[in-house]
C-alpha positions as MATLAB code, in Angstrom:
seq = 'XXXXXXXXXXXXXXXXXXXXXXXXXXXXXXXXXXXXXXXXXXXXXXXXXXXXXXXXXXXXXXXXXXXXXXXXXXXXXXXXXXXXXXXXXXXXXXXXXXXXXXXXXXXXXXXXXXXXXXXXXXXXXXXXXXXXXXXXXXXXXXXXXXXXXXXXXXXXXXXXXXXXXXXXXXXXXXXXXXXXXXXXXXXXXXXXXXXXXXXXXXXXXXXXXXXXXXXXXXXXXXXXXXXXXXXXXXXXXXXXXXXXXXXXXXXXXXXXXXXXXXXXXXXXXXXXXXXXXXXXXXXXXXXXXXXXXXXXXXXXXXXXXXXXXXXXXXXXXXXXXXXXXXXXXXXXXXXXXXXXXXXXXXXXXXXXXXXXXXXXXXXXXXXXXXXXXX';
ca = [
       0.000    0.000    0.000;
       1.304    3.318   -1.337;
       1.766    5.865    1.560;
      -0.251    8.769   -0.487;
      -3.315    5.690    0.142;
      -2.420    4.971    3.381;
      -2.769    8.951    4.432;
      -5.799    9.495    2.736;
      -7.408    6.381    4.775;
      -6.121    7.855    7.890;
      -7.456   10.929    7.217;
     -10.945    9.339    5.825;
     -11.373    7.664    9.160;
     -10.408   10.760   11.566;
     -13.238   12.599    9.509;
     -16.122    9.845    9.960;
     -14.360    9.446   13.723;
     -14.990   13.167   14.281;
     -18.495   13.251   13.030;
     -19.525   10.218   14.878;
     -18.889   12.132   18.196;
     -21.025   15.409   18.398;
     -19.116   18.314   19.951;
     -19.739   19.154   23.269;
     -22.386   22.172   23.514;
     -20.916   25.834   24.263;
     -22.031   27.983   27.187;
     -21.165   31.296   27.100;
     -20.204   33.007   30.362;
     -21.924   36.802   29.941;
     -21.016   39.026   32.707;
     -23.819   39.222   35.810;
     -23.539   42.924   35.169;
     -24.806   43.313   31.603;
     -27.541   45.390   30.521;
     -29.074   42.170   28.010;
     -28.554   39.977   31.022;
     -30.445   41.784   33.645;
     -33.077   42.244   31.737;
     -33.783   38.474   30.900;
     -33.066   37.568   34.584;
     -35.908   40.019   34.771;
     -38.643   38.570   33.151;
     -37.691   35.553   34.435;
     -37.996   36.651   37.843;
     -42.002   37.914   36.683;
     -42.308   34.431   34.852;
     -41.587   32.664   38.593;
     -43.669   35.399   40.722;
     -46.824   34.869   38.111;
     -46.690   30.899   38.292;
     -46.708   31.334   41.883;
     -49.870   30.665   43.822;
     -49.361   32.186   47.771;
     -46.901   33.966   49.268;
     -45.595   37.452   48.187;
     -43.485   38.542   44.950;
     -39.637   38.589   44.406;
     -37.335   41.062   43.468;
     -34.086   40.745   42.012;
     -31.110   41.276   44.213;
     -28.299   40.568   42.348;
     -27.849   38.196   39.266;
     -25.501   35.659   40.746;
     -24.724   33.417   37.776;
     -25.580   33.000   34.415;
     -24.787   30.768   31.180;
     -26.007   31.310   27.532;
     -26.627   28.645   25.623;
     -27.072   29.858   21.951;
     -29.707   27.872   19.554;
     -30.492   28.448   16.085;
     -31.263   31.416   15.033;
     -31.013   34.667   17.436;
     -32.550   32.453   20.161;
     -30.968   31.356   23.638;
     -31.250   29.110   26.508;
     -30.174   31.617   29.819;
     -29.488   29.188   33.208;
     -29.627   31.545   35.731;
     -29.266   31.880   40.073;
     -30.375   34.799   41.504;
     -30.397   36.176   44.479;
     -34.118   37.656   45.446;
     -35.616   39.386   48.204;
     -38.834   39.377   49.347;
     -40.933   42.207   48.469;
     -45.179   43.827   49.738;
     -46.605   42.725   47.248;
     -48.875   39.081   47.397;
     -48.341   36.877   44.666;
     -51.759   37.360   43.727;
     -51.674   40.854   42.904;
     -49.641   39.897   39.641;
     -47.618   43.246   39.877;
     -45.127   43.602   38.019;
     -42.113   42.869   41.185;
     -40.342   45.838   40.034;
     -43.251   47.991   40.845;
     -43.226   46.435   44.273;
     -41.011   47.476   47.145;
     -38.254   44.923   48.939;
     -39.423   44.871   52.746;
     -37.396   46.663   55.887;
     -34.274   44.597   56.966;
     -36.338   43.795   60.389;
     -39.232   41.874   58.268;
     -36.392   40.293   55.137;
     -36.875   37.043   53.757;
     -34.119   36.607   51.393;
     -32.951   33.392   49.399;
     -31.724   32.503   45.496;
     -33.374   31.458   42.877;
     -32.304   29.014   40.037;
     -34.018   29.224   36.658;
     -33.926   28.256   33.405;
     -35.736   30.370   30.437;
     -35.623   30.231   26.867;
     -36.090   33.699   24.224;
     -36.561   33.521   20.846;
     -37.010   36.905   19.923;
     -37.877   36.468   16.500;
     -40.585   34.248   17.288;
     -41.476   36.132   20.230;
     -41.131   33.843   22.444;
     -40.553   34.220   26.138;
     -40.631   30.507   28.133;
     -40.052   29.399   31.690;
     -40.025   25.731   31.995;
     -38.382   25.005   35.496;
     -37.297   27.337   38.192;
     -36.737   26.579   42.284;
     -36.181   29.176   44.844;
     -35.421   28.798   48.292;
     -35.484   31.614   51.045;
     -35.293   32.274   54.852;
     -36.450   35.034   57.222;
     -33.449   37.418   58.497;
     -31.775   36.095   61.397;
     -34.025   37.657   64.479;
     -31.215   37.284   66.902;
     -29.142   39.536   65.092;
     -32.024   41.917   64.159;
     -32.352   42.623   67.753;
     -28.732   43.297   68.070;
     -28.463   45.758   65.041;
     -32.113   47.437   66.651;
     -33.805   46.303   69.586;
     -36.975   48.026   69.381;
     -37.333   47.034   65.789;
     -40.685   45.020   65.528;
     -39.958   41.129   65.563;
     -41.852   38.623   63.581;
     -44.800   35.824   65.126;
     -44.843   32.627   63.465;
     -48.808   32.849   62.483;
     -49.874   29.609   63.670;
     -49.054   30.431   67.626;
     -52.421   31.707   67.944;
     -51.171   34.244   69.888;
     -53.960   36.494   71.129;
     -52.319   39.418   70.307;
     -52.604   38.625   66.638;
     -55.978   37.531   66.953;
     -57.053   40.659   68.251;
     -55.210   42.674   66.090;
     -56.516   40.674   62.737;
     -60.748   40.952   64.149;
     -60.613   44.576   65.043;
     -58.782   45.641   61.900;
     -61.002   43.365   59.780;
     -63.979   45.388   61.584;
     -62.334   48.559   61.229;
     -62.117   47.738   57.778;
     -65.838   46.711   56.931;
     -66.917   49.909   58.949;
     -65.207   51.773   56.791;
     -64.094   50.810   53.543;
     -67.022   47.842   52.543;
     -69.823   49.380   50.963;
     -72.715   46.561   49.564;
     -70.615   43.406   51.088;
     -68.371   42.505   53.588;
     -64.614   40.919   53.928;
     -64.099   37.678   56.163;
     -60.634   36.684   57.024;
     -59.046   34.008   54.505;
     -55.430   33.696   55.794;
     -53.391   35.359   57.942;
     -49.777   35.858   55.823;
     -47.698   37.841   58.340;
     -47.125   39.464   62.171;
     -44.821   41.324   63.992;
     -44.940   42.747   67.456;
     -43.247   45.423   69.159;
     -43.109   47.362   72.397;
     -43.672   51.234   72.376;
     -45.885   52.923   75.189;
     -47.295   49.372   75.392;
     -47.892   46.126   73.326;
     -48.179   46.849   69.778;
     -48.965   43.863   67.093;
     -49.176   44.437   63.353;
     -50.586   41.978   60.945;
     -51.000   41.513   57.193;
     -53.667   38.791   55.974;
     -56.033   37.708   53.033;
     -60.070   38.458   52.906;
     -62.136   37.202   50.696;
     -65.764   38.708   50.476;
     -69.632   38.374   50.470;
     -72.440   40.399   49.006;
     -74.471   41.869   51.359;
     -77.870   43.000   51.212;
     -80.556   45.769   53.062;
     -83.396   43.420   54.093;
     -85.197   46.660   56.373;
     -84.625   50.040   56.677;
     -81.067   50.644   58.589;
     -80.354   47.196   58.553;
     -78.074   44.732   56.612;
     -77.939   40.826   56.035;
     -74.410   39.603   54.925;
     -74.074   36.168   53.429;
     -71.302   33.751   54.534;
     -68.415   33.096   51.887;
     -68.546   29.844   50.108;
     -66.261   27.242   51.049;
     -64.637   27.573   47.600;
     -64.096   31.613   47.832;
     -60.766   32.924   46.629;
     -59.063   35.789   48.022;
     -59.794   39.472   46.651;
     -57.160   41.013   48.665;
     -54.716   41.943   51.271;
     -54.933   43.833   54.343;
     -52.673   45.457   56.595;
     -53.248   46.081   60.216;
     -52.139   46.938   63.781;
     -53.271   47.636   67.434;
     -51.337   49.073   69.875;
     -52.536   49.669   73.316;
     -51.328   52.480   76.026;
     -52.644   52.418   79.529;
     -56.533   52.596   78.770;
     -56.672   53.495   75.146;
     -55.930   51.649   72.354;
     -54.984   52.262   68.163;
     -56.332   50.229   65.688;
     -55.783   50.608   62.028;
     -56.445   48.857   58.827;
     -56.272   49.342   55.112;
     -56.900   47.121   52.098;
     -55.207   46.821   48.235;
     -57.690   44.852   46.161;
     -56.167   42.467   43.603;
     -56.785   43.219   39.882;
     -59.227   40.467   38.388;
     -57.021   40.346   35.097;
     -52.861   40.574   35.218;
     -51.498   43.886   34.260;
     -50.197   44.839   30.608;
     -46.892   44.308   30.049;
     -46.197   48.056   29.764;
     -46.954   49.593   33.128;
     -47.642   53.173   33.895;
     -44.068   53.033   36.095;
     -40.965   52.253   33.962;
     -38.704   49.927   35.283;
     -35.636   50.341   36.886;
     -33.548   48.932   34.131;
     -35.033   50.090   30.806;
     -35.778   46.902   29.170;
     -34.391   47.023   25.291;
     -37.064   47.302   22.926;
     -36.663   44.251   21.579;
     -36.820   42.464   25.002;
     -40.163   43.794   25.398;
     -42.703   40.735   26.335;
     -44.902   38.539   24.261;
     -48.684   39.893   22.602;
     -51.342   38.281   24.940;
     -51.660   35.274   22.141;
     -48.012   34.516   23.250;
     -47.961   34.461   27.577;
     -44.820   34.231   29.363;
     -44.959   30.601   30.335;
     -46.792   27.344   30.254;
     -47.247   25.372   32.778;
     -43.341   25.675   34.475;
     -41.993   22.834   36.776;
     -41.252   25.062   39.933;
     -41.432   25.152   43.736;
     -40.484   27.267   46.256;
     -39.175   26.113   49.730;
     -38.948   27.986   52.761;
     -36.067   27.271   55.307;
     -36.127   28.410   59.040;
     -33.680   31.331   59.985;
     -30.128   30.945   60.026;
     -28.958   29.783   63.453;
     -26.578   32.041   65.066;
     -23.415   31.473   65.044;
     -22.983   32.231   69.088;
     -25.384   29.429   69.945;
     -24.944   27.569   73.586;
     -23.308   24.894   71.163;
     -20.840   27.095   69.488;
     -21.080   25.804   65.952;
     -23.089   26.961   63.231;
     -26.235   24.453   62.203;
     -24.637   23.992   58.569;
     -27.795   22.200   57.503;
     -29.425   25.717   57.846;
     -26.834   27.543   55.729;
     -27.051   25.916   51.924;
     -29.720   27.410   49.620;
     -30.094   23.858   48.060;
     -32.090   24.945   44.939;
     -31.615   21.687   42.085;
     -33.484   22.022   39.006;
     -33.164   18.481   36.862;
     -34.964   18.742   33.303;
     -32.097   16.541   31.951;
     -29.172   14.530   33.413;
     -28.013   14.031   29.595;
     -24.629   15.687   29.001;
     -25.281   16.746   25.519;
     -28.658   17.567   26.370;
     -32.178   17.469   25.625;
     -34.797   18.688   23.165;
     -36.737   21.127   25.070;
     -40.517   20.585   23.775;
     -42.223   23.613   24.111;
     -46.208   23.996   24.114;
     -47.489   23.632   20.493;
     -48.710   27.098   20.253;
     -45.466   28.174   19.707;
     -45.906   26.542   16.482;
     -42.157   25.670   16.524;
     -40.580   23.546   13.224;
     -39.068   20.355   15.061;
     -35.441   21.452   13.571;
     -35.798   24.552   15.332;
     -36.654   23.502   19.053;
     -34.069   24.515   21.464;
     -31.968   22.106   23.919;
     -31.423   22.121   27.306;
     -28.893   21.195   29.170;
     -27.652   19.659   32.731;
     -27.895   22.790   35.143;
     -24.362   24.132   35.225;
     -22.604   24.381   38.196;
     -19.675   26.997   39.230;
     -19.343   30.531   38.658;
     -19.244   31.543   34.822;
     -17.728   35.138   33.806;
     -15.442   36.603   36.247;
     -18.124   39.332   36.030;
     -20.425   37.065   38.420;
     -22.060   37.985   40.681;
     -23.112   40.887   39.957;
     -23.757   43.844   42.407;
     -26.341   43.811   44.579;
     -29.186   46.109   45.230;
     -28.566   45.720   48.628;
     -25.689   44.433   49.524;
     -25.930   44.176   53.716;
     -24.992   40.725   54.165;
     -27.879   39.657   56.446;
     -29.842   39.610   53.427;
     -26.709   37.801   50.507;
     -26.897   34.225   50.229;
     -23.259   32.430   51.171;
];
């Protein structure tokens, strides 16, 4: 055999070798910091707060990590862990978070996020398809440290009687004067604090849900009892604080909108959003049915316990999201409304792990460190 036919087999079988064996898929490291990238981590962050069904909205605290993974076309595949805060605003009001304010250090929860979302702008598609999130409350112990007349929180199932007071006068406060033709009943109590000032002072934030009412005589009013199935229509805030003889009670109510808000609100957001980011026609919603969860963890022990050593159970934020174990990845199927050619459906991969672009993380809105993830 010549060598001139011996080369050219050699090289014949490295070719077919190489093809047989699919490279390995690229993720690009952008920085935690750029303007594209905070933007996407944004309407992620709405996609997770809208599939959500109780508790109150997140806010972006920091992008933390990301990876790009780059599809066909000017389409992407974003893995991202965020760190979020906690913000006023019930899950149910589907605000948009960034219209929503981040609650005092006293009353933080605080956690990260991991996510995975897929945008295919020329297609308009916007897609959330997993996402877990795991937060804690603020360490109380070192709360009262920092300020010790700062109001501390009540779990709300230690039917303390403090909080039951507070939550039935404000409710009646409420129905005196803000109920006109029906009347709220308590559906869930969501959060309580209590603090000391002249006296004992309680403060309380909860769900009503409502019944019609109706004038069956002259000065007088018959209220029917919610049905068993009744959803929430809002949330209430509350307090009563009591001095000597006399006492304070207060209470006020935001209603939740019966539809979700446009996509362009009346505030713009904190980080212009590039026009071309801008999110999907109604026909098109942000996501379908994600695989999500959020956990919540107790607070962190402190680290000047009677034992001495830190609970390091407490300290991980162990968010996992698991589409695929494959290491080349998966086809990502996406709803059929989409109306995506199979050629052009986008993979996913095995969440990465480890920082990406030395640009990660990125800085924080708030950067005390009570409120950063380790």
């Amino acid at each position: 055999m010549s060598f001139s036919l011996f080369l050219g087999l050699l090289v014949l079988a490295l070719t077919c070798w190489s093809r047989s064996i699919p490279a390995s898929p690229l993720l690009f490291p952008p920085s935690c910091n750029d303007s594209r990238v905070l933007s996407v981590a944004g309407l992620a962050l709405q996609g997770i707060n809208n599939d959500r069904k109780e508790g109150y909205e997140f806010s972006l605290n920091r992008v933390a990590n990301v990876r790009e993974h780059r599809q066909t076309g000017s389409s992407s595949v974003y893995y991202f862990t965020l760190d979020v805060l906690e913000t006023d605003c019930h899950v149910l009001s589907k605000k948009r978070w960034k219209d929503c304010t981040a609650r005092h250090l006293h009353e933080a929860v605080y956690g990260r996020c991991k996510a995975i979302f897929y945008i295919n702008l020329p297609k308009r598609i916007l897609y959330l398809p997993a996402y877990n999130c795991t937060v804690r409350p603020v360490s109380r112990k070192k709360i009262v440290r920092m300020c010790p007349d700062c109001p501390t929180p009540i779990r709300i199932n230690s039917l303390d009687p403090g909080v039951s007071q507070a939550v039935s006068q404000s409710l009646e406060k409420v129905n005196k004067e803000i109920a006109v033709g029906k009347k709220f009943y308590l559906f869930q109590v969501t959060q309580a604090f209590s603090q000391w000032v002249f006296g004992p002072a309680y403060f309380v934030e909860y769900l009503v849900t409502e019944a019609p009412c109706s004038k069956s005589l002259p000065g007088s009013e018959t209220c029917l009892q919610p049905p068993a199935d009744s959803k929430p229509v809002g949330l209430c805030r509350g307090s009563l604080s009591k001095m000597n003889q006399d006492k304070h009670v207060s209470g006020t109510c935001k209603f939740f909108q019966t539809q979700p808000p446009s996509a362009t609100g009346s505030h713009p957001p904190e980080h212009q959003d590039p026009p071309q980011l801008a999110l999907p026609t109604p026909a098109a919603p942000l996501q379908e049915g994600p695989r999500g969860s959020v956990q919540l963890l107790p607070e962190l022990v402190d680290e000047n316990n009677e034992g001495g050593q830190e609970n390091k159970s407490f300290m991980a934020f162990p968010g996992r999201i698991d589409l695929t174990v494959e290491p080349l990845g998966e086809v990502l199927h996406l709803p059929s409304r989409f109306m995506l050619e199979k050629e052009e459906m986008p993979t996913v991969l095995p969440f990465p792990e480890g920082l990406g672009s030395d640009g990660c993380p990125g800085p924080a809105e708030n950067s005390n460190p009570l409120i950063l993830p380790p």
